[in-house]
Backbone as CSV, one residue per row, in Angstrom:
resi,resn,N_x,N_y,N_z,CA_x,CA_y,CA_z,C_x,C_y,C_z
1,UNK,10.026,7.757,4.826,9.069,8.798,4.501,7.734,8.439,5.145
2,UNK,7.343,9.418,5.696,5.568,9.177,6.441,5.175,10.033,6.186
3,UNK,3.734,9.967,5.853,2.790,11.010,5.363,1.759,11.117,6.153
4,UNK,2.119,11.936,6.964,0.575,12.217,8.396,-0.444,13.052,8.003
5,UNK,0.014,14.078,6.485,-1.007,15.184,6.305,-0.828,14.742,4.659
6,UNK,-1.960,14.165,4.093,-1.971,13.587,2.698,-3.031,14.656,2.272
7,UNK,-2.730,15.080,0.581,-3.460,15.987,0.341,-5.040,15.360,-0.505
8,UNK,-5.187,13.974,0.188,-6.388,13.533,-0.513,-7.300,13.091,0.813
9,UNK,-6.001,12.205,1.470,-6.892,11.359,2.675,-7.350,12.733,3.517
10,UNK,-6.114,14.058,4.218,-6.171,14.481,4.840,-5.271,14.423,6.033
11,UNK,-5.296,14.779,7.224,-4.427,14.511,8.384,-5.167,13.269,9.465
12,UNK,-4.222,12.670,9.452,-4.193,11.247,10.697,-4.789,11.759,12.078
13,UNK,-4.242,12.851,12.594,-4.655,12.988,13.272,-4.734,12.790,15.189
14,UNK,-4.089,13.558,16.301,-3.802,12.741,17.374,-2.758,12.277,17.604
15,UNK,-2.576,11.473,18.278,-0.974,10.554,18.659,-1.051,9.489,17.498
16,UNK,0.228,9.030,17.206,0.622,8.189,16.019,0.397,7.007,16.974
17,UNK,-0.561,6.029,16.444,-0.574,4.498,17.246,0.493,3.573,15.682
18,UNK,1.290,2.892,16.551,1.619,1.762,15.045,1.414,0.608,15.337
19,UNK,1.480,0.075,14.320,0.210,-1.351,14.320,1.423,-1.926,13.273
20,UNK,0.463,-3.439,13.052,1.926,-4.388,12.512,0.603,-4.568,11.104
21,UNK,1.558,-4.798,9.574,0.929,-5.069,9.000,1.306,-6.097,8.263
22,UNK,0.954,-7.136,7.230,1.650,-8.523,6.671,1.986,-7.801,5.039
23,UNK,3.662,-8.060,4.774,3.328,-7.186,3.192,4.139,-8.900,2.610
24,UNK,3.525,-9.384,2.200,4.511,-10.961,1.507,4.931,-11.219,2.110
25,UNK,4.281,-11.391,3.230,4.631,-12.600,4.283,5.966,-12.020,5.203
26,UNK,5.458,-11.158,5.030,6.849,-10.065,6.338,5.818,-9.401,7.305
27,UNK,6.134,-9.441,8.474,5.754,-8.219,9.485,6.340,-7.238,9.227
28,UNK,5.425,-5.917,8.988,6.294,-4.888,9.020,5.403,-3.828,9.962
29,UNK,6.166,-2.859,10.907,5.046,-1.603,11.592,5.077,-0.437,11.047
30,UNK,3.973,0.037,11.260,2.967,1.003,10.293,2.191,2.247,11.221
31,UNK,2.086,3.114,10.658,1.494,4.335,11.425,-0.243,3.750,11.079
32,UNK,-0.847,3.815,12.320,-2.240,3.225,11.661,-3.093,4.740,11.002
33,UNK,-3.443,4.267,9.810,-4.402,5.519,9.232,-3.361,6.202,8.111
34,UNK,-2.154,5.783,8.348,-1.430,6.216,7.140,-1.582,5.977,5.749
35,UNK,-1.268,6.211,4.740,-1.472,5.266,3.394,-0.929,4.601,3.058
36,UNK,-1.174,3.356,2.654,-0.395,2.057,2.864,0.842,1.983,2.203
37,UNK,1.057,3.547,1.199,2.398,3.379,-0.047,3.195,3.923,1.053
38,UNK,3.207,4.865,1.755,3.827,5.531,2.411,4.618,4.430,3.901
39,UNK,3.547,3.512,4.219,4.144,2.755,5.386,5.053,1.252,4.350
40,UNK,4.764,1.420,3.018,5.833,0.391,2.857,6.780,0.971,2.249
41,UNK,7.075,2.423,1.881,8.241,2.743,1.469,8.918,3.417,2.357
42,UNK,8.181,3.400,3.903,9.394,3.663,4.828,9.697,2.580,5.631
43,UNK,9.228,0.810,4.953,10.010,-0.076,5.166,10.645,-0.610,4.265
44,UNK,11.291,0.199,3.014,11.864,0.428,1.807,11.681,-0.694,0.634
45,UNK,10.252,-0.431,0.839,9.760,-1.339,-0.696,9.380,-0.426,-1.253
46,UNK,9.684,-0.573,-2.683,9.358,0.159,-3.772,8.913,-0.421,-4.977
47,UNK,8.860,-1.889,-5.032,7.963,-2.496,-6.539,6.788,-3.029,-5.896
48,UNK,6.104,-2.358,-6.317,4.187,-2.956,-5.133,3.537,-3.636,-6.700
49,UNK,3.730,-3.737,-7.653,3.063,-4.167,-8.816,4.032,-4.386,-10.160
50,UNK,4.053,-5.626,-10.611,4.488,-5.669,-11.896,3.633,-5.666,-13.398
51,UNK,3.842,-4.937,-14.499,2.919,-4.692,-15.278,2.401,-5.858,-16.243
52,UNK,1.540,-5.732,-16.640,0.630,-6.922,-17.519,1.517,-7.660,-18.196
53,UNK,1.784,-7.306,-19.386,2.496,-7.400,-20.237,3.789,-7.728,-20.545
54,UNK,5.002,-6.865,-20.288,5.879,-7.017,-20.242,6.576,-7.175,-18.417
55,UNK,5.862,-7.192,-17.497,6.089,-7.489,-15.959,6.993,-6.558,-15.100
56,UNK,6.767,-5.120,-16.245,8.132,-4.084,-15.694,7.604,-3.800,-14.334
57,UNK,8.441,-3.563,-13.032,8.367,-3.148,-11.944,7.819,-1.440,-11.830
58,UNK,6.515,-1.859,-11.084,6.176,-0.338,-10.630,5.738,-0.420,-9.411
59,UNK,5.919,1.315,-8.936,5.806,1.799,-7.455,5.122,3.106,-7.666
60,UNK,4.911,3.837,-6.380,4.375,4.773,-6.068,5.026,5.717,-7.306
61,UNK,3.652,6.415,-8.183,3.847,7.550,-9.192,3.168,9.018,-8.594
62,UNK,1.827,8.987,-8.660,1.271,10.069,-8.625,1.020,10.433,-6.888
63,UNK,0.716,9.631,-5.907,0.517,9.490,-4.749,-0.837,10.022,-4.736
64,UNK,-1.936,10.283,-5.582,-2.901,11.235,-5.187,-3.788,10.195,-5.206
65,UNK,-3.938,8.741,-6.403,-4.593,8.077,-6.507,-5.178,8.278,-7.978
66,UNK,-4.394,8.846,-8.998,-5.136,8.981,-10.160,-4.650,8.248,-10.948
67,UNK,-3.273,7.111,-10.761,-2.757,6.271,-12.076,-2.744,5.082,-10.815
68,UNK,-2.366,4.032,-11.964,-2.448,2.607,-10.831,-1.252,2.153,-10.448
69,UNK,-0.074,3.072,-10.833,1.033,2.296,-10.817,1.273,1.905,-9.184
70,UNK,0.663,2.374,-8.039,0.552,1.846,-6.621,-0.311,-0.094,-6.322
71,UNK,-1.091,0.202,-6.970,-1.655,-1.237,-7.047,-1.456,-2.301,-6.601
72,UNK,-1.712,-3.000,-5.778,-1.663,-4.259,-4.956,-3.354,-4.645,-4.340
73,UNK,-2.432,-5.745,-4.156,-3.355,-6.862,-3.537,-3.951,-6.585,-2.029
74,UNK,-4.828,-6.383,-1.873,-4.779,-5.732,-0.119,-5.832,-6.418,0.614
75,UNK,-5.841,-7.792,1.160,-6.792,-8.342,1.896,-7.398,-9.071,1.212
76,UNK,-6.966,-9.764,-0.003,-7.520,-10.642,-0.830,-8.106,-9.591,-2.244
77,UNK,-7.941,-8.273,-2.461,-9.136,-7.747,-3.192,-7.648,-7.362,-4.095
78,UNK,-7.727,-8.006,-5.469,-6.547,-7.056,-6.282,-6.796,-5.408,-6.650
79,UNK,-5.735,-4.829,-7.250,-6.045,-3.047,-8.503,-6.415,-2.219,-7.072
80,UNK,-6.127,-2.496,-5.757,-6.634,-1.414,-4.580,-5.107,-0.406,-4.910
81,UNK,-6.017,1.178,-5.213,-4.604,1.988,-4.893,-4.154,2.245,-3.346
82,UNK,-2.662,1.622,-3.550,-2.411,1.810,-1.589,-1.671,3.297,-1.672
83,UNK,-1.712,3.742,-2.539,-1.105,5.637,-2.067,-2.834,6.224,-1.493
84,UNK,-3.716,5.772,-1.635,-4.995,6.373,-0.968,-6.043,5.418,-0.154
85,UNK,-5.553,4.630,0.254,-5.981,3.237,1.637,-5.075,3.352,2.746
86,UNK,-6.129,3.660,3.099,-5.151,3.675,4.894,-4.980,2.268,5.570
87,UNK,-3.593,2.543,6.249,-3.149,1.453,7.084,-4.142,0.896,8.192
88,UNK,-4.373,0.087,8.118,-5.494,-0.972,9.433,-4.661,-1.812,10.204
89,UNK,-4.783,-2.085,11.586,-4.096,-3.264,12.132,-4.574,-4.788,11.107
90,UNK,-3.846,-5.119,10.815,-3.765,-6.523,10.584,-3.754,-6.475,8.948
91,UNK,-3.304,-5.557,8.704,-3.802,-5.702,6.789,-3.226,-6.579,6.647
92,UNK,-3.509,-7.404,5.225,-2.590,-8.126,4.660,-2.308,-7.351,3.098
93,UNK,-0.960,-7.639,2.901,-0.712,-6.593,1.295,0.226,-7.454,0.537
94,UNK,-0.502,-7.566,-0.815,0.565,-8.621,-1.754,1.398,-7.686,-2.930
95,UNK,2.535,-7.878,-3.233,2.717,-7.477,-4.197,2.014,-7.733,-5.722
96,UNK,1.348,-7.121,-6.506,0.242,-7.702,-7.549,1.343,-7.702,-8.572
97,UNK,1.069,-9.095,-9.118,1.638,-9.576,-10.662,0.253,-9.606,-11.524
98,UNK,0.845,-8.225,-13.082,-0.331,-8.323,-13.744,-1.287,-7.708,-13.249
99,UNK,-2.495,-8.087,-13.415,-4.212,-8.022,-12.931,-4.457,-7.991,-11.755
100,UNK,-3.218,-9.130,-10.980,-3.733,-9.702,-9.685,-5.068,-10.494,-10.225
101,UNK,-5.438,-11.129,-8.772,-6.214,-12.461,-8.740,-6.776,-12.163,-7.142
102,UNK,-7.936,-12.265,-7.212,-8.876,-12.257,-6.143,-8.442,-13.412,-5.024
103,UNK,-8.086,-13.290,-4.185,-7.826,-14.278,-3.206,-8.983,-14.643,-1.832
104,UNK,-8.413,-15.024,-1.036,-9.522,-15.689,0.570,-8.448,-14.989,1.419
105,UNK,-8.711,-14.134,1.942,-8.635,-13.390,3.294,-9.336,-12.801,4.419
């Protein structure tokens, strides 16, 4: 699934450039400017965050950016929604356990 015309970000725009991005220590390629839920669930990940509490697996819900269940780690910064962050060459993206934890990137 790719999302070139998002009804928040908008349209990408132009020729599709793809770029490589780091998701847990995997290379994976990515439409650059896409939203980052969209370029890892068309490299078929689907648990981007496990919950506080009980650590249940969640993924892309609302895609608009209004619940957190998208949530990851994105360049050291935890709680970033990746259904509304666009893809950059070189991101780095963690799967977030919990809160997440501020990292060095």
């Amino acid at each position: 699934m790719r999302v070139i015309n998002h009804p928040i970000l908008g349209s990408i725009g132009g020729s599709l450039n793809y770029v490589k991005i780091r998701v847990d220590d995997e290379t994976i390629e990515a439409i650059e400017g896409e939203p980052i839920a969209a370029a890892l669930m068309a490299a078929g990940k689907k648990k981007f965050r496990s919950t506080v509490k009980y650590h249940h697996p969640r993924g892309v819900f609302c895609a608009i950016g209004r619940c957190t269940d998208c949530a990851m780690t994105v360049n050291g910064v935890p709680n970033v929604r990746t259904c509304v962050t666009r893809v950059r060459e070189g991101t780095i993206i963690e799967t977030q356990d919990g809160l997440g934890k501020w990292g060095e990137h």
